[in-house]
PyMOL Python script that loads the backbone (N, CA, C, O; Angstrom):
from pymol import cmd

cmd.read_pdbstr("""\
ATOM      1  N   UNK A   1      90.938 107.403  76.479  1.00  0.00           N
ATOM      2  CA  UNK A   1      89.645 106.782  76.374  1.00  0.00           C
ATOM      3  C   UNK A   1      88.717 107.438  77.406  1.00  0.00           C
ATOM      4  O   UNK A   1      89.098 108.146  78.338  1.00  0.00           O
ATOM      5  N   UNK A   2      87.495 107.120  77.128  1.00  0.00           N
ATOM      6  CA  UNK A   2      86.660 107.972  78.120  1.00  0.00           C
ATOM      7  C   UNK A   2      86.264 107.346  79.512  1.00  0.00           C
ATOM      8  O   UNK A   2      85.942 108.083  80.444  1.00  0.00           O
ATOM      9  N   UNK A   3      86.295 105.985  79.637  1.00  0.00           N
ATOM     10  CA  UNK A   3      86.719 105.182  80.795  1.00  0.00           C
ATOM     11  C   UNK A   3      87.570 105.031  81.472  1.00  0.00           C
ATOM     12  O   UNK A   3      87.183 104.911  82.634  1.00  0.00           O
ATOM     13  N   UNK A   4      88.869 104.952  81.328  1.00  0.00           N
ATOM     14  CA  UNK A   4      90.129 103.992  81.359  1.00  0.00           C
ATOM     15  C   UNK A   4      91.223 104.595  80.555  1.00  0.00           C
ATOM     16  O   UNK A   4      91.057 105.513  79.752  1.00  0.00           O
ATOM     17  N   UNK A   5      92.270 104.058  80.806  1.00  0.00           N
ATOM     18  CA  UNK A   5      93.605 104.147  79.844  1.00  0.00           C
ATOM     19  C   UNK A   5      93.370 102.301  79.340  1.00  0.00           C
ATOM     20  O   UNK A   5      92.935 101.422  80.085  1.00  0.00           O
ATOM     21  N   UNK A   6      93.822 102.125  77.849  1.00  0.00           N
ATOM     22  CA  UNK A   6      93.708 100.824  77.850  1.00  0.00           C
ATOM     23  C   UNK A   6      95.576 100.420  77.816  1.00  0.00           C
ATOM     24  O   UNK A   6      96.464 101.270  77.742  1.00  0.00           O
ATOM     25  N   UNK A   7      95.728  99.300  77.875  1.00  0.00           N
ATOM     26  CA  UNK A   7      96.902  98.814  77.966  1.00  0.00           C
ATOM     27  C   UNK A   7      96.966  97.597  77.149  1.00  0.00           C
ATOM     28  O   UNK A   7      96.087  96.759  77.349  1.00  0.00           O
ATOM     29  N   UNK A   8      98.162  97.283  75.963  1.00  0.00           N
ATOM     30  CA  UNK A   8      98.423  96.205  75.441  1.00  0.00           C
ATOM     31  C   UNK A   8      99.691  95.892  74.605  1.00  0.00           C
ATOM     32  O   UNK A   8     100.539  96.732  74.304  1.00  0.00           O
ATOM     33  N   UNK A   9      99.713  94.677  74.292  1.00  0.00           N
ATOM     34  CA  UNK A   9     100.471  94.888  73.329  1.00  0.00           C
ATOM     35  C   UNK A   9     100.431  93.529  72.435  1.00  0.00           C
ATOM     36  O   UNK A   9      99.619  92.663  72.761  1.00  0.00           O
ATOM     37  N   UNK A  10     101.235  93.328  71.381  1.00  0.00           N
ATOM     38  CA  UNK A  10     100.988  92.498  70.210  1.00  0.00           C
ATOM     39  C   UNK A  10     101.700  91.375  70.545  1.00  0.00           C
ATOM     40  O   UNK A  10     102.843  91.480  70.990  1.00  0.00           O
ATOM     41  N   UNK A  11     100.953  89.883  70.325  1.00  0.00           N
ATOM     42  CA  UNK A  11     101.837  88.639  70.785  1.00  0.00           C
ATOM     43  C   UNK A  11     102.978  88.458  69.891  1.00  0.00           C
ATOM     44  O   UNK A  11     103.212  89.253  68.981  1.00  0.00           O
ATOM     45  N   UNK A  12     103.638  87.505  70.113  1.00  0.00           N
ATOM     46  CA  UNK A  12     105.114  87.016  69.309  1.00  0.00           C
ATOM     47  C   UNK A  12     105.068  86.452  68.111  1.00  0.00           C
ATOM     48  O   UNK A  12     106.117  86.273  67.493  1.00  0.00           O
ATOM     49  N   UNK A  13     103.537  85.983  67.451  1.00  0.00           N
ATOM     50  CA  UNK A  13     103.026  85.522  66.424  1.00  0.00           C
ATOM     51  C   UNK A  13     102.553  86.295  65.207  1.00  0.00           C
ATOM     52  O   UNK A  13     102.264  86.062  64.033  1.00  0.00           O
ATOM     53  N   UNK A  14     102.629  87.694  66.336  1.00  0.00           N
ATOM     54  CA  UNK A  14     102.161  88.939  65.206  1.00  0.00           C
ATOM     55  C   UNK A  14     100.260  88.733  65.068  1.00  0.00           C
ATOM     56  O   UNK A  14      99.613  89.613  64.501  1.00  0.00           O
ATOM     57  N   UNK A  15      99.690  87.709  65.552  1.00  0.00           N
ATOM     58  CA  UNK A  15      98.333  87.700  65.200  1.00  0.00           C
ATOM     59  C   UNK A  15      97.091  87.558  66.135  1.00  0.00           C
ATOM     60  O   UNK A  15      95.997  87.012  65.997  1.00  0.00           O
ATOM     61  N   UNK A  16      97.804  88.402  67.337  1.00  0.00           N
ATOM     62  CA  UNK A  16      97.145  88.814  68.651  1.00  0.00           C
ATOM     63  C   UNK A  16      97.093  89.599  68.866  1.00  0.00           C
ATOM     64  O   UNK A  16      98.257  89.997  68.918  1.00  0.00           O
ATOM     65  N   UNK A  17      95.864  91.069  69.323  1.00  0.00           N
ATOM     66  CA  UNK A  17      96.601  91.849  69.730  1.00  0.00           C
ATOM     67  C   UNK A  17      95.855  91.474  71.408  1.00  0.00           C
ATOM     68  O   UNK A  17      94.825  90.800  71.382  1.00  0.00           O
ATOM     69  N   UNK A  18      96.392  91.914  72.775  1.00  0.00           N
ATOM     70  CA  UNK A  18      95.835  91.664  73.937  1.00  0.00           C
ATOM     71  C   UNK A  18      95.975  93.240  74.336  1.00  0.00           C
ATOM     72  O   UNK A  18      96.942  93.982  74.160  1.00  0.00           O
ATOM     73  N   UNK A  19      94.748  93.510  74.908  1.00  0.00           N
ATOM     74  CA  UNK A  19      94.656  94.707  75.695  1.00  0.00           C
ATOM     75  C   UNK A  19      93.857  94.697  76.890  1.00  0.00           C
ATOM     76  O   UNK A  19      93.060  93.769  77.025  1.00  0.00           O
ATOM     77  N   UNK A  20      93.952  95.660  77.856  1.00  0.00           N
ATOM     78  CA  UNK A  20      92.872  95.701  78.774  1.00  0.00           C
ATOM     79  C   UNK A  20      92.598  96.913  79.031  1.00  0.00           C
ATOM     80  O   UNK A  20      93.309  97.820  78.599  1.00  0.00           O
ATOM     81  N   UNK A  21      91.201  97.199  80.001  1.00  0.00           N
ATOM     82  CA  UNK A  21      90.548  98.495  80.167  1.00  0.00           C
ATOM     83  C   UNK A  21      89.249  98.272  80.457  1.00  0.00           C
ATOM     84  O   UNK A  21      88.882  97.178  80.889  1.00  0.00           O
ATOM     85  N   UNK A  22      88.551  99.116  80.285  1.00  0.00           N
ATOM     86  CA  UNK A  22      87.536  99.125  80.781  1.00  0.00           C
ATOM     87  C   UNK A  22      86.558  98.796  79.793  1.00  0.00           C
ATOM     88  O   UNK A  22      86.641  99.451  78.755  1.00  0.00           O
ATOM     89  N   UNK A  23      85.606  97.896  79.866  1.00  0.00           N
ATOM     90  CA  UNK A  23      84.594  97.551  78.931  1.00  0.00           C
ATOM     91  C   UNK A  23      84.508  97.938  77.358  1.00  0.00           C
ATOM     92  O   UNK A  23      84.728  97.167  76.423  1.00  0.00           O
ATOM     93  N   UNK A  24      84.158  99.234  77.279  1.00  0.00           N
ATOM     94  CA  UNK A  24      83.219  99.841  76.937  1.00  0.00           C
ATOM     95  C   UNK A  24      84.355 100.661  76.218  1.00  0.00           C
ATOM     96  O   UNK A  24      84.017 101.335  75.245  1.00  0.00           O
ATOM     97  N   UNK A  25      85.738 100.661  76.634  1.00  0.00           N
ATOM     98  CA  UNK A  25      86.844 101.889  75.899  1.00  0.00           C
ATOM     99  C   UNK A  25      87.520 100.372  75.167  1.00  0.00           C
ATOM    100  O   UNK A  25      87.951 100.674  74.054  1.00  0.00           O
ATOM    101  N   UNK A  26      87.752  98.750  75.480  1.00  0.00           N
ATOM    102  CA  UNK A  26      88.132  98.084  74.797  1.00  0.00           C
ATOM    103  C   UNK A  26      87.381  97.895  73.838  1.00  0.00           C
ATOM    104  O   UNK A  26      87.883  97.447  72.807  1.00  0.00           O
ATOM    105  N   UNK A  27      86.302  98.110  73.877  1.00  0.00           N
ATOM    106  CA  UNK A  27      84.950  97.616  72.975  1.00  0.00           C
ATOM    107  C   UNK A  27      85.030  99.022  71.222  1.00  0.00           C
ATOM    108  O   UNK A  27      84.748  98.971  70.025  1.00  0.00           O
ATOM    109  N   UNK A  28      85.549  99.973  72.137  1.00  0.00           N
ATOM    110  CA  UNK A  28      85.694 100.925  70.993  1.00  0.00           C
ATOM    111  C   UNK A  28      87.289 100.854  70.877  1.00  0.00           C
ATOM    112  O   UNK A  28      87.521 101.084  69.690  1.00  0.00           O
ATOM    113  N   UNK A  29      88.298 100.680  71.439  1.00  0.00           N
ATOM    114  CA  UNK A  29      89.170 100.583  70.383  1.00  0.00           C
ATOM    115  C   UNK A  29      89.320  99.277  69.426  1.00  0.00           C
ATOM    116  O   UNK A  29      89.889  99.252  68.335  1.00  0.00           O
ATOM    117  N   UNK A  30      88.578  98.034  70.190  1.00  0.00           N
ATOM    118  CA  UNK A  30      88.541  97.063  68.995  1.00  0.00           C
ATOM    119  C   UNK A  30      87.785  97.389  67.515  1.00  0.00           C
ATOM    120  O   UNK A  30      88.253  96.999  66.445  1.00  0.00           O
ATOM    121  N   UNK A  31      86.751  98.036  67.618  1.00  0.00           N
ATOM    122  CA  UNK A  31      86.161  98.477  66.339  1.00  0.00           C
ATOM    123  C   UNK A  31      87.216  99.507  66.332  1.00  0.00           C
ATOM    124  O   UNK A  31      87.582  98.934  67.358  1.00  0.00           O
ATOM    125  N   UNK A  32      88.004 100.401  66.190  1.00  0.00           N
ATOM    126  CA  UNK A  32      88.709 101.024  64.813  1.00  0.00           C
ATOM    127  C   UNK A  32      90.098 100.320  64.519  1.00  0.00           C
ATOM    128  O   UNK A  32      90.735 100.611  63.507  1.00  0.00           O
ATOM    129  N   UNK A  33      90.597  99.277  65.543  1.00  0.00           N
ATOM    130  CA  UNK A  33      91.486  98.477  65.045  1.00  0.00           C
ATOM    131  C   UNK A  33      91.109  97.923  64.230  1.00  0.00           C
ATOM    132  O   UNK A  33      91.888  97.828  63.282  1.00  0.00           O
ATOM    133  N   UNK A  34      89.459  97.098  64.055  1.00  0.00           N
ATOM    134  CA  UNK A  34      89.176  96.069  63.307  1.00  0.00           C
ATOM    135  C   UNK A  34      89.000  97.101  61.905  1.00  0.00           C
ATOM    136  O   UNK A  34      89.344  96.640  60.817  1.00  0.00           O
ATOM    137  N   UNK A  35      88.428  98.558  61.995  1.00  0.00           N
ATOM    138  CA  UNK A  35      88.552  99.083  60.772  1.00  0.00           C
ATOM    139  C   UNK A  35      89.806  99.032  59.719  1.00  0.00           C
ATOM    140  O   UNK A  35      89.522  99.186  58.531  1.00  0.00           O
ATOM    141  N   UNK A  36      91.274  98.812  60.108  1.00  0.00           N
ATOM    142  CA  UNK A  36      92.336  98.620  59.561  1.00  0.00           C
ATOM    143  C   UNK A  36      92.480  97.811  58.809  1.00  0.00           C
ATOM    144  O   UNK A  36      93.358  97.839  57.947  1.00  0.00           O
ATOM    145  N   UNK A  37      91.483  96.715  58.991  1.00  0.00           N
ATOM    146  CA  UNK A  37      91.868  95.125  57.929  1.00  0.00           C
ATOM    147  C   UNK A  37      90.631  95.036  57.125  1.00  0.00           C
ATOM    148  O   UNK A  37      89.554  95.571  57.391  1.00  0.00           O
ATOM    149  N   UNK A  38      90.921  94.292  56.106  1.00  0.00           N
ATOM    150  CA  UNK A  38      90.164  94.224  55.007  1.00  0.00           C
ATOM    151  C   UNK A  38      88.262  93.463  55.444  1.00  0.00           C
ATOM    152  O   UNK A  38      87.878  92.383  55.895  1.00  0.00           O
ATOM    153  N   UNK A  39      87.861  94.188  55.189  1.00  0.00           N
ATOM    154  CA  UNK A  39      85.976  93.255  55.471  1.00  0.00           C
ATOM    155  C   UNK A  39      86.132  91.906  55.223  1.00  0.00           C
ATOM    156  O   UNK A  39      85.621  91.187  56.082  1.00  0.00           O
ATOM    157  N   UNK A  40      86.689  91.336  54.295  1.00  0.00           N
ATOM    158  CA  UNK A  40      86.724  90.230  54.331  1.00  0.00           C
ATOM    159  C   UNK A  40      87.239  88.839  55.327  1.00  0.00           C
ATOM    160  O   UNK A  40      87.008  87.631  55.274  1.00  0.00           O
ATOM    161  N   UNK A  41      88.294  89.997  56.509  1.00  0.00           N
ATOM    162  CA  UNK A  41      89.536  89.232  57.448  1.00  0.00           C
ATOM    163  C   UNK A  41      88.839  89.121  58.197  1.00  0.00           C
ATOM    164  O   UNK A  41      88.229  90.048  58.730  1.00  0.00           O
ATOM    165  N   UNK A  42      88.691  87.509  58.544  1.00  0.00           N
ATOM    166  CA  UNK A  42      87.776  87.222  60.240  1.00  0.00           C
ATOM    167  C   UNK A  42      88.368  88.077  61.003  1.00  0.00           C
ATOM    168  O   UNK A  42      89.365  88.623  60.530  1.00  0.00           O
ATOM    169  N   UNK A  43      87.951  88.426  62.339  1.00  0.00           N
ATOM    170  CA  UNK A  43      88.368  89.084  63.004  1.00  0.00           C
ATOM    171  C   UNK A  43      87.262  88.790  64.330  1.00  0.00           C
ATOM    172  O   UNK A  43      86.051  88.912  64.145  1.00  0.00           O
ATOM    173  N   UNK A  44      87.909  88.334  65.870  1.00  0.00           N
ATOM    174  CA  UNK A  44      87.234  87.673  66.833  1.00  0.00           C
ATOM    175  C   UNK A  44      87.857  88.637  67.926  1.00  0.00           C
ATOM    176  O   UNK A  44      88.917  89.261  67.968  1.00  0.00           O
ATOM    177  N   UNK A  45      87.056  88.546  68.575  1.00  0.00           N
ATOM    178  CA  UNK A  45      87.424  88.993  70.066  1.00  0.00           C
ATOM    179  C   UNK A  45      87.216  88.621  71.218  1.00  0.00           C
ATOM    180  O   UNK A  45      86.047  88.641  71.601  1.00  0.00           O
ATOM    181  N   UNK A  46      88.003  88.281  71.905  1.00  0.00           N
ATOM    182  CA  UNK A  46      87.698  86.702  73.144  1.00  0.00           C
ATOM    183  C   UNK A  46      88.075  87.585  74.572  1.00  0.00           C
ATOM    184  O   UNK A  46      89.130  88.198  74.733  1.00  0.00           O
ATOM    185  N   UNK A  47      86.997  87.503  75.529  1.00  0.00           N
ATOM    186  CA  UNK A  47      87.230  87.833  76.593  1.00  0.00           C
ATOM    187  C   UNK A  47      88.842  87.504  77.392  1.00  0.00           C
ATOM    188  O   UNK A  47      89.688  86.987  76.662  1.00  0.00           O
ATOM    189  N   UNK A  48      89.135  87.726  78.480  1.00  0.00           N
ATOM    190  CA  UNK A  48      90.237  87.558  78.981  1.00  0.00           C
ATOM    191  C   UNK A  48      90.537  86.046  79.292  1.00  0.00           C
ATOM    192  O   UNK A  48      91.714  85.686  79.306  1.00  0.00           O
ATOM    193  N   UNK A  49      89.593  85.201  79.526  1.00  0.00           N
ATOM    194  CA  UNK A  49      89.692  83.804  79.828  1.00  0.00           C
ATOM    195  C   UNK A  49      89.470  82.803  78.657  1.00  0.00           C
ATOM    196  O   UNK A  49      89.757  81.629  78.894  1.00  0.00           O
ATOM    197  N   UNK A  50      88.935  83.161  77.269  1.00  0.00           N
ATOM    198  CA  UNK A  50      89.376  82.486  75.985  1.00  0.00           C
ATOM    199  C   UNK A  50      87.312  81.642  76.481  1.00  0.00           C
ATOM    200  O   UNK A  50      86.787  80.533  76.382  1.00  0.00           O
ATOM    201  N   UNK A  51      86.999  82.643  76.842  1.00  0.00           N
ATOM    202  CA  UNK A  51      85.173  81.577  77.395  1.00  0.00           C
ATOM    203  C   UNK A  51      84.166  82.601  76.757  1.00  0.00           C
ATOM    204  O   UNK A  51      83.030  82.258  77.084  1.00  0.00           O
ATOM    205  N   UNK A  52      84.151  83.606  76.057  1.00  0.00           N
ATOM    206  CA  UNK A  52      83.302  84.116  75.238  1.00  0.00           C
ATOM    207  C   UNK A  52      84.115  84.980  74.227  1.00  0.00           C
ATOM    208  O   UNK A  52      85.245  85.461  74.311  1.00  0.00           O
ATOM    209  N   UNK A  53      83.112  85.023  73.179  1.00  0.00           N
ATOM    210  CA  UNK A  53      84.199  85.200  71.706  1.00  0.00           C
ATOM    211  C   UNK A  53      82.836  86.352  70.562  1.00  0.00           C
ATOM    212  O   UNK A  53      81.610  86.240  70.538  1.00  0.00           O
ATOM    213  N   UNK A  54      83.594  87.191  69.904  1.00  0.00           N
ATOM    214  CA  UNK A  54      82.509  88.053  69.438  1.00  0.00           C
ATOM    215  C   UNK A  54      83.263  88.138  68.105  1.00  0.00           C
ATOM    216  O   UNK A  54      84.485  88.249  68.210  1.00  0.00           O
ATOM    217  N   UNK A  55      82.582  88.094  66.486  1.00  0.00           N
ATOM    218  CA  UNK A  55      82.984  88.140  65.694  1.00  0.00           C
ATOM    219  C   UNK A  55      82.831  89.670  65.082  1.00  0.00           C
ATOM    220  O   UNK A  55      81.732  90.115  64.751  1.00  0.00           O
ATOM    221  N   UNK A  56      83.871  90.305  64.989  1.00  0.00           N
ATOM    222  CA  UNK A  56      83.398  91.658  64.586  1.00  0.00           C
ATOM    223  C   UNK A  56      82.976  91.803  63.002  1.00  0.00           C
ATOM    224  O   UNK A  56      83.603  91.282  62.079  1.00  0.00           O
ATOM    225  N   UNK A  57      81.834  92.581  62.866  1.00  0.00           N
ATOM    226  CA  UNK A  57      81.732  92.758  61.524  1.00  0.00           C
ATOM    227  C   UNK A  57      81.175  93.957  61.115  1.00  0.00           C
ATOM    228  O   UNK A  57      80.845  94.667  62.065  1.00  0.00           O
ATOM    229  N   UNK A  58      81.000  94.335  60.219  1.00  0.00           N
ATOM    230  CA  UNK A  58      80.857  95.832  60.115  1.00  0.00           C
ATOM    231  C   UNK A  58      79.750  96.382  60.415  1.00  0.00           C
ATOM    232  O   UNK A  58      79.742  97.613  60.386  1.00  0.00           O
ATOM    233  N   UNK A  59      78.914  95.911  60.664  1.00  0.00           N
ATOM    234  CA  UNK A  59      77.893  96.217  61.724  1.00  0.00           C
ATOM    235  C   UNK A  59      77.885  95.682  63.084  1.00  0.00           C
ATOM    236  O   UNK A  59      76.790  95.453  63.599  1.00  0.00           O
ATOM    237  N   UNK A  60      79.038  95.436  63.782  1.00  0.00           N
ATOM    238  CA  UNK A  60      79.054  95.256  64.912  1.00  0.00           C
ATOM    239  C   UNK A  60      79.108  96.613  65.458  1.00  0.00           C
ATOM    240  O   UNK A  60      79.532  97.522  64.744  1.00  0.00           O
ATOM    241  N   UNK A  61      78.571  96.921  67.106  1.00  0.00           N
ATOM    242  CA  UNK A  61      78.574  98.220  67.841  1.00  0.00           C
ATOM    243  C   UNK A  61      79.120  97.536  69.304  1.00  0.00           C
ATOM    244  O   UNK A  61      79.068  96.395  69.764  1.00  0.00           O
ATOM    245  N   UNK A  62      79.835  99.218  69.942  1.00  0.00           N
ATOM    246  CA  UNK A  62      80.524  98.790  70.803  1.00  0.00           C
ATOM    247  C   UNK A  62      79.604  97.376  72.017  1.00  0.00           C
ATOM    248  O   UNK A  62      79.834  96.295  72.559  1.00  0.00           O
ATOM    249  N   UNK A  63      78.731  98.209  71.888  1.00  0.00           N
ATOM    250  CA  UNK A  63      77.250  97.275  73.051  1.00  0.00           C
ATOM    251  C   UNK A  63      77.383  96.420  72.685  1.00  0.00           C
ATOM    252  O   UNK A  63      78.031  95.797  73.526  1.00  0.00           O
ATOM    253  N   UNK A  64      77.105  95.529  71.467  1.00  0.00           N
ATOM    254  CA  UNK A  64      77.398  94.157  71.118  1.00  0.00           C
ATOM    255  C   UNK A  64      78.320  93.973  71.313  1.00  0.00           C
ATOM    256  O   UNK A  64      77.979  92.975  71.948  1.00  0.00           O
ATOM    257  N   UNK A  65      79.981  93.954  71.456  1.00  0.00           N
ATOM    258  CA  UNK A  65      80.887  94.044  72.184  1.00  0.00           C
ATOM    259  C   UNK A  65      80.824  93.266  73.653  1.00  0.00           C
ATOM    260  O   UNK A  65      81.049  92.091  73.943  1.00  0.00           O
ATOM    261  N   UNK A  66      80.412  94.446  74.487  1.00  0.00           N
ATOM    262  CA  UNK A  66      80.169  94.616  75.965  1.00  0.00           C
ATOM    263  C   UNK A  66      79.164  93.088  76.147  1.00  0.00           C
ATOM    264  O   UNK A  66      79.635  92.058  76.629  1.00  0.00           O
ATOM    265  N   UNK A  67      77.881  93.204  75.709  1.00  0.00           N
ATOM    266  CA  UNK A  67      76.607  92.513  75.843  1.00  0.00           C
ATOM    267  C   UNK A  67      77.640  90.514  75.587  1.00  0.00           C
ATOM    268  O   UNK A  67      77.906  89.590  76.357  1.00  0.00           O
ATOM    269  N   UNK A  68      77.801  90.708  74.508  1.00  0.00           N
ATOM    270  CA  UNK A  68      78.889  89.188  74.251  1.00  0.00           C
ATOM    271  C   UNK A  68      79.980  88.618  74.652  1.00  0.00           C
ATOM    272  O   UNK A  68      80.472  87.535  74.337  1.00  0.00           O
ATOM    273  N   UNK A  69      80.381  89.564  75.493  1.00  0.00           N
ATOM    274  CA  UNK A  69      81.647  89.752  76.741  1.00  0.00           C
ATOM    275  C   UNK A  69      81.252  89.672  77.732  1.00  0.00           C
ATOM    276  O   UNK A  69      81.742  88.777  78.420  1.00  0.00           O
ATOM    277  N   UNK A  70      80.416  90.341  78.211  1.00  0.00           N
ATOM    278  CA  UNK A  70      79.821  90.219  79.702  1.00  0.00           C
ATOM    279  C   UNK A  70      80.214  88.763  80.196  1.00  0.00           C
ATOM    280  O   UNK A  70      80.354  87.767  79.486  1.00  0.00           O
ATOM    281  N   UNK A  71      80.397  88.884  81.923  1.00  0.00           N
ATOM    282  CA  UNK A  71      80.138  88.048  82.548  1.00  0.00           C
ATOM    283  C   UNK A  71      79.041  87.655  83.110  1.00  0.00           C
ATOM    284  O   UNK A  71      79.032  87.936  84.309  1.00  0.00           O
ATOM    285  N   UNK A  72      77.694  86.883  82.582  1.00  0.00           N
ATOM    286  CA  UNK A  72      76.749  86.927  83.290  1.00  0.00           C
ATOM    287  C   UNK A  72      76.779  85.878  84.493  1.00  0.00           C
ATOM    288  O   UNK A  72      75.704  85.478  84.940  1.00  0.00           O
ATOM    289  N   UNK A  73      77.936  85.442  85.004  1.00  0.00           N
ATOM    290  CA  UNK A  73      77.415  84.241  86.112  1.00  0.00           C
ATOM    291  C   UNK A  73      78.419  85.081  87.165  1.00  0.00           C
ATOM    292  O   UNK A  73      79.045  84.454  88.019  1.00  0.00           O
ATOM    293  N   UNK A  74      78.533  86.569  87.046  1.00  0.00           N
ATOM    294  CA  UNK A  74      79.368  86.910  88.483  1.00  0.00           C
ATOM    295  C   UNK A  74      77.725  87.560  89.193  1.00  0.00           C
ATOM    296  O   UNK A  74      76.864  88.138  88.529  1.00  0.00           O
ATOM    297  N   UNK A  75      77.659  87.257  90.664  1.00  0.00           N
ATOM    298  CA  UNK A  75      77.116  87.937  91.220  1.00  0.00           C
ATOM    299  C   UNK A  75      77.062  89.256  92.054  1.00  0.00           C
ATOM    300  O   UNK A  75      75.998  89.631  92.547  1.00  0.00           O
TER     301      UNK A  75
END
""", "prot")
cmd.dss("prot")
cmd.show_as("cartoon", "prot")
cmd.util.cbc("prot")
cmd.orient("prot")
């Protein structure tokens, strides 16, 4: 990735995947994971603490990503 190495792996339910990295390299590998499943399959993406949530859709971009993830209350 052009940030980061990301790191993850798939929960025990099969219907998680968890990764980490840097913003902006999670933000782009979630869009071509989310390219794998059908347009029709919800598909969400929840910060690390389960407190902001982004619905990907095929016009989602990595920035919308980042921007709906952000933490805005760290100083």
């Amino acid at each position: 990735m052009s940030e980061s190495s990301i790191d993850g792996h798939l929960n025990l339910e099969g219907s998680t995947v968890v990764f980490h990295g840097a913003p902006g390299d999670c933000a782009e590998f979630a869009l071509e994971y989310r390219a794998i499943f059908p347009q029709g399959q919800p598909f969400l993406l929840f910060d690390e603490g389960y407190n902001r949530s982004i619905e990907l859709r095929p016009e989602t971009t990595g920035e919308d990503i980042v921007s709906a993830l952000q933490d805005t209350t760290a100083t």
